[in-house]
N, C-alpha and C positions, 0 to 999 in steps of 0.2 A: 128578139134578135137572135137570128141563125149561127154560130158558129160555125164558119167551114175547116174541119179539122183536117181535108185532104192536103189543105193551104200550111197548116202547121206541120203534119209529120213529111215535112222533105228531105231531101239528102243535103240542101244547103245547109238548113237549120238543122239538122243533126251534126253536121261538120262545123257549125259555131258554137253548137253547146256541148260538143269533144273538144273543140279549141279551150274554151273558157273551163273545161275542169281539169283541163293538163297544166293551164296555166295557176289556176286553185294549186293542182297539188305540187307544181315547183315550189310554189310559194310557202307551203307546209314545208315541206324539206329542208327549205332552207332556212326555216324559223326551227326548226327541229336543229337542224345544223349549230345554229348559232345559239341555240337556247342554252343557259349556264356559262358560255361565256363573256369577256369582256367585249367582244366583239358587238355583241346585243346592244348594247349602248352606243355605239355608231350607228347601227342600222335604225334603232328608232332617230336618231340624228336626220338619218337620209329621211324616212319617212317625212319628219315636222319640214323640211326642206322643201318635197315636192307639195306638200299641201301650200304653203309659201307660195309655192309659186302658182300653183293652181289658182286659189284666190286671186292672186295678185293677176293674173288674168282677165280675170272672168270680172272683177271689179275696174280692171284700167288700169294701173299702176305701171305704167310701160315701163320708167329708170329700175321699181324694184323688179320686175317681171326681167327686164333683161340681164340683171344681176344675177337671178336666179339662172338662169340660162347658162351664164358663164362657170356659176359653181359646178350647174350639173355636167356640163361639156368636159369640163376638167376634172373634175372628179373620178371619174369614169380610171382613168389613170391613178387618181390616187387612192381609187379602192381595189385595186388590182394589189398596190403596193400595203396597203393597211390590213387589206385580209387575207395575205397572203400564206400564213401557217392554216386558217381553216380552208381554204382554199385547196391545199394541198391533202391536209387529212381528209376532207370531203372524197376528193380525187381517188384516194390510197379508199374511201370506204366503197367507192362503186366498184373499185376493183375485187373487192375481194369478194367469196361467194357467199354466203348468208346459210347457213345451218340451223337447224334445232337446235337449243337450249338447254343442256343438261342439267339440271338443278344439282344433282347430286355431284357430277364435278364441280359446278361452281364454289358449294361448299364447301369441295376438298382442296382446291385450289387459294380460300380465304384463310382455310385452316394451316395450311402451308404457309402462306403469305405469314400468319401471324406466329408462328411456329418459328419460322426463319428468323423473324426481324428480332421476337424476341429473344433468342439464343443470339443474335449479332450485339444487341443492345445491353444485354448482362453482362456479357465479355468484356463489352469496353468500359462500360459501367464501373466494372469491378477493377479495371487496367486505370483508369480515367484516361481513356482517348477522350478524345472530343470528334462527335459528326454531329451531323447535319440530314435526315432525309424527310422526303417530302413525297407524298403517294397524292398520284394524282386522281380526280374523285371525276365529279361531272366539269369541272372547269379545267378546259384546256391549258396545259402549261408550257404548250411549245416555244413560246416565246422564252420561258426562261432554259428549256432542253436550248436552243441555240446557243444559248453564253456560252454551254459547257461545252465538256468532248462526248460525242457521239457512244454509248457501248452497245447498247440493245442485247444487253445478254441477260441470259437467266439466272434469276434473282437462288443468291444461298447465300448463307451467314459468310460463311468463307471470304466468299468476296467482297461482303459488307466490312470486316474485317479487315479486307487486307486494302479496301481503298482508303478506309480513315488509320492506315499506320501512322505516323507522324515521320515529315520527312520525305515520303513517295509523294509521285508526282502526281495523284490523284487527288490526297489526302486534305487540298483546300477547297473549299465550297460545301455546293451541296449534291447529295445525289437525289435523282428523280426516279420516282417508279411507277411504272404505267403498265396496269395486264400481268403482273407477277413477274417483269423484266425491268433490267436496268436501264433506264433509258439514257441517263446523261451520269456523269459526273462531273466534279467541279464546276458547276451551274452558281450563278448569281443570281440570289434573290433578291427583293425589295426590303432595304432595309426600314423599320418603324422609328417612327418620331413621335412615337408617343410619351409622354411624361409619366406614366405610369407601371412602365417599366422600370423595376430594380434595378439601382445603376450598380448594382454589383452584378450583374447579367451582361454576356460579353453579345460580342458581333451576331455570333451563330443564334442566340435567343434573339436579338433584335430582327434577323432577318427573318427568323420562325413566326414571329409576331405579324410582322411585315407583309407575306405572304398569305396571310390569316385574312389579312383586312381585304383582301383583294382576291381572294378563290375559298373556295371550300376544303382545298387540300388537306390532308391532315400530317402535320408536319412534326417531327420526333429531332430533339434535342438532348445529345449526352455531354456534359459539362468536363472538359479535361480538366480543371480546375479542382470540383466537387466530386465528379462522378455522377453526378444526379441525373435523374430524367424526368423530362420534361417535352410534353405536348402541345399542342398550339392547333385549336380550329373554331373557324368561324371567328376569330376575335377573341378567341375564349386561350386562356392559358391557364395550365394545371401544369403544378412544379412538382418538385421529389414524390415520383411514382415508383411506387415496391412492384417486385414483377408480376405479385396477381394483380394490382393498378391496372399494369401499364399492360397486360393481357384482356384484360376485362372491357377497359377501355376501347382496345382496338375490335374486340367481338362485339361489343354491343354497337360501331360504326362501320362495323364492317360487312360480318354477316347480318343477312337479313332476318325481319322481327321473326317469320314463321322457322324459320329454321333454328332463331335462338329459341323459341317458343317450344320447339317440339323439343330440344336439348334440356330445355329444365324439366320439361314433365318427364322424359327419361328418367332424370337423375332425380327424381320426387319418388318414381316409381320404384326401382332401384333401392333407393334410401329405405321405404316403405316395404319389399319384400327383407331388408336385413333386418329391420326392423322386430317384424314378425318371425322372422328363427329365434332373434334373440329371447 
């Protein structure tokens, strides 16, 4: 049997296997999009939906087939309304222009990041304010940035400082930090119902918890009470952290493994030529 290949390479069938890989890579995108959020779990939602209905189809099921119909018709509206913060960051990402990757800022930018928070965090520490912050990771937090008030300004101790004063009008909730900027303060998080929290741990550890079970953020608790500090991620809770803890802590999730990797052989190396004067 002959294949006639003049029949295959046309302009039609070339314009439907351009159709079908644009529609591929929407579909990337938008699972790229929603990957690590809580969004991801509606969308497989949609997904088990239209499979629903597809069978329900193609088997005869016409009362469930047109049920299915009505959900999707309606829905349409109610995911406009459910995914409306990635929606929007999606929007805010096509705008913006897409650069190279500086490794060695990013670095300096992490080392900042944990520079800052820890001089904000000894201070109060050592004062016993009590805050609350939550850095956001791969899980989007815009839902809880809305609780609060808007700042979007650049992160320094100062200002970490002077929103948990006690008394200002900043000073309740929690703040959000996103990209080495402030993005919310007085934000409400989810508070935990877990029974295994120390009920001598107030609000602010419960909402640290809270938030834990539900994103990857990694959430920093100073106890007005105690002074103590205390982390919260992944579900995971580590209490009274000393500042190389709570420094250590925040490098080994923060900066990446090759960058911590080449920092100890540094200081191996380093240690190793004193070594040898001595």
């Amino acid at each position: 049997m002959l294949i006639n290949w003049s029949s295959l390479f046309t302009w039609g069938n070339f314009t439907k296997l351009l159709d079908l890989l644009i529609i591929w890579f929407l579909v990337y995108k938008l699972l790229m999009l929603l990957k690590g959020t809580r969004s991801m779990m509606l969308f497989r939602g949609i997904v088990v939906i239209l499979i629903i209905r597809f069978i329900s189809w193609y088997v005869g099921l016409s009362t469930l087939s047109w049920i299915m119909d009505q959900i999707i018709n309606w829905g349409v509206i109610a995911l406009v309304i459910i995914f409306q913060p990635e929606i929007r960051q999606g929007l805010e990402k096509l705008g913006q222009s897409y650069s190279s990757t500086n490794k060695d800022l990013d670095h300096d930018r992490e080392e900042y990041l944990i520079d800052e928070l820890n001089k904000a965090v000894q201070y109060m520490s050592k004062r016993k304010i009590g805050a609350l912050i939550s850095l956001e990771r791969e899980t989007s937090l815009s839902e809880y940035v809305e609780t609060g008030i808007r700042l979007d300004a650049d992160l320094t101790s100062e200002l970490l400082i002077n929103i948990f004063i006690p008394n200002t009008p900043l000073h309740d909730g929690a703040v959000i930090i996103r990209d080495n900027k402030v993005v919310a303060a007085t934000a409400y998080l989810p508070l935990s119902n877990s029974k295994l929290i120390p009920k001598e741990l107030g609000t602010r550890h419960r909402a640290a918890v809270g938030i834990s079970e539900v994103t990857d953020a990694i959430t920093i608790v100073v106890s007005e009470e105690t002074g103590k500090v205390m982390i919260t991620y992944k579900n995971e809770m580590i209490r009274d952290l000393s500042e190389e803890a709570f420094k250590n802590y925040l490098r080994k999730h923060l900066i990446s493994k090759n960058d911590l990797n080449q920092k100890n052989s540094l200081i191996t190396f380093f240690r190793g030529v004193k070594n040898e004067k001595k």
